[in-house]
C-alpha positions in Angstrom: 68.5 96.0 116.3 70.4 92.8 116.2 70.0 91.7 119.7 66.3 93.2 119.9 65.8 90.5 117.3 67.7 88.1 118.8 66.0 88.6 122.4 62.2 89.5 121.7 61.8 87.1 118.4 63.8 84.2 119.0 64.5 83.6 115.4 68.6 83.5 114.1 66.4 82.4 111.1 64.7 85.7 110.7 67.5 87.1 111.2 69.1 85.9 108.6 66.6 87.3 106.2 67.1 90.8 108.0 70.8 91.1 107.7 69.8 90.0 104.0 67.0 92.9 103.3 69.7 95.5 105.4 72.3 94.4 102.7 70.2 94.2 99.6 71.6 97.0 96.7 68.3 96.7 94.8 64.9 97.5 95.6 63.4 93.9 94.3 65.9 92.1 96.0 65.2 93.8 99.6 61.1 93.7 98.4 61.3 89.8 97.9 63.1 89.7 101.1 60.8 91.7 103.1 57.7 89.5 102.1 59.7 86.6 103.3 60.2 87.9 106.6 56.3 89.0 106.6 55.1 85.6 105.8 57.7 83.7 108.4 56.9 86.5 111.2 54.2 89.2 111.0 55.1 90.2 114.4 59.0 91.2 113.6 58.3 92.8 110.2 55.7 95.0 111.7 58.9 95.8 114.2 60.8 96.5 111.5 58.4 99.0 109.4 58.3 101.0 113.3 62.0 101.0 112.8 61.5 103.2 110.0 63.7 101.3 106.5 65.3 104.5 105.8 67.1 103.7 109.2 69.2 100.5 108.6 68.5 99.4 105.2 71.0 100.7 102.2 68.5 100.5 99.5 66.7 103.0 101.4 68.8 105.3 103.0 68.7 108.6 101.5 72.1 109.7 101.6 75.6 107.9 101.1 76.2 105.4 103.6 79.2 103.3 101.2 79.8 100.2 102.7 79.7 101.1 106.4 76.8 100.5 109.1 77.8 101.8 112.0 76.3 102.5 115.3 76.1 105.6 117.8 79.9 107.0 118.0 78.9 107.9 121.5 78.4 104.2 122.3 81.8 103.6 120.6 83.0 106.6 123.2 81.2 104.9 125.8 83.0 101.8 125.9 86.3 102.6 125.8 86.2 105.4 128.2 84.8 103.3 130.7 87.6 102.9 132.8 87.4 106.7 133.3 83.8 107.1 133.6 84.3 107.9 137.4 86.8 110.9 137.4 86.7 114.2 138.0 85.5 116.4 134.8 88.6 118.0 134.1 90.7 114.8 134.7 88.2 113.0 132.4 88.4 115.9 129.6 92.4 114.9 130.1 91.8 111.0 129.3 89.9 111.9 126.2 92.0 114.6 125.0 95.3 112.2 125.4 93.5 109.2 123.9 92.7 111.1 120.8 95.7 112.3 120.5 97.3 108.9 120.6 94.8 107.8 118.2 95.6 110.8 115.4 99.1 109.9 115.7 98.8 106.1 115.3 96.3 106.7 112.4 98.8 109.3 111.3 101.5 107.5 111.1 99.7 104.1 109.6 98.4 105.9 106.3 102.3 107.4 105.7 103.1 103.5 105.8 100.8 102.4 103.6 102.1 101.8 99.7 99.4 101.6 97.8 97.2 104.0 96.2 94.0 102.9 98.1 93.7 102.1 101.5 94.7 98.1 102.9 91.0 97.5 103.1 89.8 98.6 100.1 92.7 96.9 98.1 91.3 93.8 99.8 88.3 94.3 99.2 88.7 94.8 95.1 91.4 92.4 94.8 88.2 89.6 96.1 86.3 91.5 93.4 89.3 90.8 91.1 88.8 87.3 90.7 85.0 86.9 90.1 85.5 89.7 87.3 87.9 87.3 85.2 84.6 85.0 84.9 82.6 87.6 83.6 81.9 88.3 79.6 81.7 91.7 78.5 80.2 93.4 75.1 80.0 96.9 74.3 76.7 98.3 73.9 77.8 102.1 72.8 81.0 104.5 73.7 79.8 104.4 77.3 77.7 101.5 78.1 78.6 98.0 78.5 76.9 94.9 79.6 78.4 92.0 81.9 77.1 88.9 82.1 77.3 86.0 84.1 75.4 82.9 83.6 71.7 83.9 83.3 72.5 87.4 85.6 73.1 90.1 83.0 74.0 93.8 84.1 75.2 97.0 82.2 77.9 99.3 83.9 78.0 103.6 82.6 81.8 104.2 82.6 80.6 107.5 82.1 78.4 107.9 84.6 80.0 105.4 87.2 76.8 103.3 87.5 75.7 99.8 87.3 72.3 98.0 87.0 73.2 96.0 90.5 73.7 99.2 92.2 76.8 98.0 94.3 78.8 100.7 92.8 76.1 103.6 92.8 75.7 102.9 96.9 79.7 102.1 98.3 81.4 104.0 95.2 83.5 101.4 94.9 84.0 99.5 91.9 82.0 96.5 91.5 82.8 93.5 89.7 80.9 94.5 86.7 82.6 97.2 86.7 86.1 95.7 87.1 85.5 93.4 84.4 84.3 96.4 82.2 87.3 98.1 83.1 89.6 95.8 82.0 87.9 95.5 78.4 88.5 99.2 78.1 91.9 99.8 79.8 90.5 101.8 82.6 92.2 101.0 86.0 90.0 100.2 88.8 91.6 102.4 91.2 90.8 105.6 88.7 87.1 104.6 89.1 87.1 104.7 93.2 85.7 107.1 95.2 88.5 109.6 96.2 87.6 109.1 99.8 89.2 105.7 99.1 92.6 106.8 98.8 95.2 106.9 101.4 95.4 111.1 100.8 92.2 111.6 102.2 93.1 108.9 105.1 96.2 111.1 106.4 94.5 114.0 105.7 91.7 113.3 108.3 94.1 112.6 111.1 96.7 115.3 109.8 95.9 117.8 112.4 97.7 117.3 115.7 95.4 117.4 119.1 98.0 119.7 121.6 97.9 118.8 125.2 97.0 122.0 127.5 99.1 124.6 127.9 99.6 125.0 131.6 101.9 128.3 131.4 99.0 129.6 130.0 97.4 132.5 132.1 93.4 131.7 132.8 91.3 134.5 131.2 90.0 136.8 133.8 86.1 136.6 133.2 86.6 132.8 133.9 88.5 132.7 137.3 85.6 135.5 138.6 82.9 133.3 137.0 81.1 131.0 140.2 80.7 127.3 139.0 77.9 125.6 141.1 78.4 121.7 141.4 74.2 120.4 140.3 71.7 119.7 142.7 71.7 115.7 142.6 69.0 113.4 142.7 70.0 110.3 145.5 68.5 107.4 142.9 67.0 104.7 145.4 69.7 101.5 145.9 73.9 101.6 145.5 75.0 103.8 142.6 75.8 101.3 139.6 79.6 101.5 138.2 78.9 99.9 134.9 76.3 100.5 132.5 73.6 97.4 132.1 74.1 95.0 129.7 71.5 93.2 127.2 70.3 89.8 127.6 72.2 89.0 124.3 75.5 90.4 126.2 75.4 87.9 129.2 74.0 85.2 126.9 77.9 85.4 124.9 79.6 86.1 127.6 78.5 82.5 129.4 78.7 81.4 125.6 81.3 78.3 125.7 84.2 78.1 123.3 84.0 76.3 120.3 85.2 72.6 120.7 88.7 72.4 118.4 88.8 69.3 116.9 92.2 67.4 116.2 92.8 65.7 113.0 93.7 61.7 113.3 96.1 61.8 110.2 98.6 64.8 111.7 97.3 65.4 114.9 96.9 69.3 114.0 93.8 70.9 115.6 91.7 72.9 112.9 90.2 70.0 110.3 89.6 66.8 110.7 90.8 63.5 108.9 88.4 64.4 105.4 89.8 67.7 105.1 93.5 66.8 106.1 95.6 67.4 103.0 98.5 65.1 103.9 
C-alpha cells in the first residue's frame, strides 16, 4: 500500500496522513484523519475505502494485531530464498529446511541470553514509556479506576480490567503510559501488567523445537518408490525466462536514490552536526 501511494498519487503528504489514520488507537482520531485525507485527495481515500479499513488500520481490525503490521510471510520467504529460487525441488526443500534450522537455533539461543523478564524490545519500548509517565498526575477515582492526566488530555486506566480510555493498551497489550504512571501510584509493576506473550518464556518456547536434517539411512516407504511422478506440462512464456522477480517503480526509484550528503562540523571537524549543534 505504501508504494501504491507513493507511485499512483504522488503525495508523501498524503501519506503522511495515512500512516497517521493506520496508527490511530481511537476511532475519532482515525475519523478526523480520514476526512483530512478526503478533503486533500478524493481520489486516494476512495482507494483506501476499496482497500477495505479492516485491512491496515488498527482501530479497525477485528482481531489482535499488538503493535505489529506486517506483510505476506511468503514475500518475507520470497526474498531471502532468492538465491535458491532456481534449484531443483528437493535441493530447494534442503535450503529451506537448513535455513530454518539455523534460524531456530540462533533465535534459540538469543532468548536463553537475554536477562530480563521481557524481551530487549519490549523493555525498550516501556522504558521510552517510562519517562513520559513521571510527567503524568494521577488520582484515584474508586478501588479499580484511575485517571491520568496530562495538560488538558485526561484518560482513566481499569487496573482491573487492563484498559485505558486511549486504547494503546487494549490494542498492543502493552502497558501504556497511563498505565505506567497508574502503576506506579499503586505499586503494581509494569512488567505484571504485560501481555505474557511479551516475556522471554514464550520467546524460547516458539523456537524450542529443533528442525532435524533428513535422515538418509532411512529406508524410502514402498508405496512411494512405486508411485510415478510426472514432471508438468509447461507453458513456453513468449521472450527469455526472467531470473528475478519485477520490481516496483518505488524499488528502482531508492535504488538510484543518492546518499544523504554528511555534513562536517567547522568547530571539530566531526561529520554528523554542524557548527550550531557542535557541543564543544
Amino acid at each position: 500500500m505504501y508504494k501504491n501511494i507513493l507511485v499512483r498519487f504522488k503525495g508523501r503528504a498524503e501519506f503522511a496522513l495515512v500512516k497517521k489514520a493506520a496508527n490511530a488507537f481511537r476511532l475519532i482520531d482515525f475519523q478526523t484523519t480520514f476526512d483530512q485525507i478526503e478533503a486533500m485527495n478524493p481520489a486516494l481515500h476512495e482507494y483506501l475505502v476499496r482497500a477495505d479499513v479492516r485491512m491496515w488500520t488498527r482501530v479497525h481490525f477485528p482481531g489482535d494485531r499488538y503493535n505489529l503490521l506486517t506483510s505476506n510471510i511468503a514475500e518475507s520467504m520470497n526474498k531471502v530464498m532468492s538465491h535458491a529460487r532456481s534449484f531443483p525441488i528437493v535441493q530447494l526443500l534442503e535450503e529451506i529446511r537448513s535455513m530454518m534450522t539455523r534460524w531456530f537455533s540462533d533465535r534459540r539461543t538469543d532468548a536463553l541470553k537475554m536477562t530480563t523478564d521481557l524481551t530487549r524490545g519490549v523493555e525498550k519500548i516501556l522504558q521510552g514509556r517510562v519517562d513520559y509517565a513521571k510527567l503524568l498526575t494521577v488520582q484515584d477515582i474508586d478501588a479499580h479506576q484511575v485517571q491520568v492526566t496530562s495538560g488538558t488530555s485526561l484518560h482513566v486506566f481499569n487496573l482491573k480490567d487492563k484498559k485505558c480510555t486511549c486504547r494503546r493498551f487494549n490494542l498492543e497489550k502493552l502497558p501504556c503510559a497511563h498505565a505506567i504512571a497508574a502503576g506506579e501510584f499503586r505499586n503494581i509493576s509494569r512488567i505484571s501488567m504485560s501481555h505474557p506473550y511479551y516475556r522471554k518464556h514464550y520467546v524460547y518456547t516458539s523456537y524450542e523445537n529443533a528442525i532435524m536434517p533428513r535422515e538418509l539411512d532411512k529406508s524410502v516407504p514402498g508405496h512411494v518408490i512405486t508411485k510415478v511422478c510426472r514432471p508438468p506440462i509447461p507453458k513456453q512464456q513468449p521472450g527469455r525466462p526472467k531470473n528475478s522477480r519485477i520490481k516496483s517503480a518505488l524499488e528502482i526509484a531508492m535504488e538510484k536514490k543518492k546518499p544523504r550528503k554528511q555534513y562536517t562540523c567547522g568547530n571539530c571537524n566531526q561529520v554528523g552536526h554542524n557548527r550550531k549543534t557542535c557541543t564543544l
